[in-house]
C-alpha positions as CSV (number, residue, x, y, z in Angstrom):
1,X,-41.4,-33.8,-51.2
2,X,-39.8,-32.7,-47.8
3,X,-37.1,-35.4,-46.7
4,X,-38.3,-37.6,-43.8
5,X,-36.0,-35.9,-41.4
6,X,-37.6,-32.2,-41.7
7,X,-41.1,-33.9,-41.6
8,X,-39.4,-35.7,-38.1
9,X,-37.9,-32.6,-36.6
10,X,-41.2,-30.3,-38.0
11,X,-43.5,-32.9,-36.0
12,X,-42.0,-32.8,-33.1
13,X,-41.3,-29.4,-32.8
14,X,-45.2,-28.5,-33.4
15,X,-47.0,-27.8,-30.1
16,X,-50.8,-29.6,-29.9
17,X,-52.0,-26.4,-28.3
18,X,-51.5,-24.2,-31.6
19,X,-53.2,-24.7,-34.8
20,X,-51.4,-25.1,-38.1
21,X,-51.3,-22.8,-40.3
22,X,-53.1,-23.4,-43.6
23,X,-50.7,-24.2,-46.6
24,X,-47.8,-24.2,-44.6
25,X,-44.5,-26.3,-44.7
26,X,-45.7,-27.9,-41.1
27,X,-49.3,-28.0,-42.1
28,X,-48.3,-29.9,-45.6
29,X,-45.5,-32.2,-43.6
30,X,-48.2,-33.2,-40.7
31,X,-50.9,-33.9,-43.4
32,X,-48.6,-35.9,-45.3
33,X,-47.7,-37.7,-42.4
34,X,-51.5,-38.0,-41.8
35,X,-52.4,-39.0,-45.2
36,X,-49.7,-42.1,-45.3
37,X,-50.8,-43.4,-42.2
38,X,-54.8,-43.3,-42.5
39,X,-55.1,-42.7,-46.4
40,X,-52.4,-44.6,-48.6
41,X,-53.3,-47.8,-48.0
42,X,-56.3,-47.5,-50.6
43,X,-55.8,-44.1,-52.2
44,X,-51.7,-44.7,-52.9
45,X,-48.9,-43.6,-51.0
46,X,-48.3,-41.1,-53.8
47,X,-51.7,-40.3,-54.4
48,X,-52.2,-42.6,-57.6
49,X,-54.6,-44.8,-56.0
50,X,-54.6,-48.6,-55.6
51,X,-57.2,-52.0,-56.1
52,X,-59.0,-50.9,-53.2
53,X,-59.5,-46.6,-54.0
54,X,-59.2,-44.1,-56.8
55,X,-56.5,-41.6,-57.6
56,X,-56.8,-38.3,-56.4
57,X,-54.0,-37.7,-59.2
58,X,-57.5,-37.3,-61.5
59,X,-59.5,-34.4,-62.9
60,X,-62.5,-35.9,-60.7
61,X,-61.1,-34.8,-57.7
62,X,-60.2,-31.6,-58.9
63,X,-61.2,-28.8,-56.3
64,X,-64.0,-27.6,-58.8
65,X,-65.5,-31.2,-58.9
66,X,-65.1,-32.1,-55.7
67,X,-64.6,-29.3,-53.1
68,X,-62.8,-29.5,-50.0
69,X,-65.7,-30.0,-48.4
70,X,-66.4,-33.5,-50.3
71,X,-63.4,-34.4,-48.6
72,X,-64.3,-33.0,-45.2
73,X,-67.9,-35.5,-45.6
74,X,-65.6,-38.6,-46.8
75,X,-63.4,-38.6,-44.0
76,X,-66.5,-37.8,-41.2
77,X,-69.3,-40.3,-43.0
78,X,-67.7,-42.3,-45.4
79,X,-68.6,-42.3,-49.0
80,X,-70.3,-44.4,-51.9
81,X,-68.5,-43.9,-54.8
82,X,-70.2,-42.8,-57.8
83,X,-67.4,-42.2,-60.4
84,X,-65.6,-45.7,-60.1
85,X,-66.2,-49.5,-59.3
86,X,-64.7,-49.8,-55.8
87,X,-66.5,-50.3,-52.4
88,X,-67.7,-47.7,-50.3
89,X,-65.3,-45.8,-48.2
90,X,-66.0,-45.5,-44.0
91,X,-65.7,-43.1,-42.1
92,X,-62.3,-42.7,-40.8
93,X,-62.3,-42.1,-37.0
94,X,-60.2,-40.3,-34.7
95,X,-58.9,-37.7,-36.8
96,X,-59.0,-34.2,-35.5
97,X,-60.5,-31.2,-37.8
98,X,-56.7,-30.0,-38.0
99,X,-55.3,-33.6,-39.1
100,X,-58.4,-33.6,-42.0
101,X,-57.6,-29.7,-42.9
102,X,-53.8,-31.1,-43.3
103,X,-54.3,-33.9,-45.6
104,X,-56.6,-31.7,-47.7
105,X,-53.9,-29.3,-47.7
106,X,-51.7,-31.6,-48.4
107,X,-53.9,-33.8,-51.3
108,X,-54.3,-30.0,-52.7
109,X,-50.4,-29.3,-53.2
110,X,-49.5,-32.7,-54.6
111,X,-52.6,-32.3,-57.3
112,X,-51.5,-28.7,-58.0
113,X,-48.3,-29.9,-58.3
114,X,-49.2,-32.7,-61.3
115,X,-51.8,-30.1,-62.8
116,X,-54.8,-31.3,-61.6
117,X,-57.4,-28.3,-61.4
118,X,-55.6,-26.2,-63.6
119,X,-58.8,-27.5,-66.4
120,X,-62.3,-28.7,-66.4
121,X,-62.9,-32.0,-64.8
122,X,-63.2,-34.7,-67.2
123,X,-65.8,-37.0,-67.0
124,X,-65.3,-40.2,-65.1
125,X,-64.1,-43.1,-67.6
């Protein structure tokens, strides 16, 4: 994980007029930042989920079972689920199309990092 200091002096050294570049260090640091501020709360500040939302530490949200684009609809409509017994998710507002690309960039790294995509999604349990 980058220390909280680089994600500090990467943020603030980022201009808003330039996109970030996918997969990058300050692409991965801003969607982090993104995630723990918007996401965390129900999904885990380390991605493990909570009472409230599911892992995305799990084969079922693996980028062959649920594309990036799954996570593009979540964000922008909200979500039933229909692999686990929590409530629906809404839609989370206010978010920019870079700040959603982030997260997913950074969700992406943290599951390739823990193994998750490298086999077939399991079925839900």
């Amino acid at each position: 994980m980058v220390g909280a200091v680089a994600i500090a002096l990467i943020l603030t050294s980022r201009s808003g007029d330039r996109p970030l570049v996918p997969g990058s260090e300050e692409q991965l640091a801003h969607g982090e930042e993104v995630f723990q501020a918007n996401c965390a709360t129900c999904h885990g500040d380390e991605l493990q989920g909570t009472f409230v939302g599911p892992p995305f530490l799990n084969d079922i949200y693996a980028p062959e079972h649920h594309p990036d684009d799954a996570f593009r609809q979540a964000v922008a409509n909200g979500v039933q689920p229909h692999h686990w017994d929590f409530a629906g998710m809404p839609p989370i507002p206010g978010l920019s199309d870079d700040d959603v690309e982030a997260v997913i960039s950074y969700v992406r790294s943290v599951q390739e990092e823990n193994g998750i995509g490298d086999e077939e999604p399991s079925a839900a349990r």
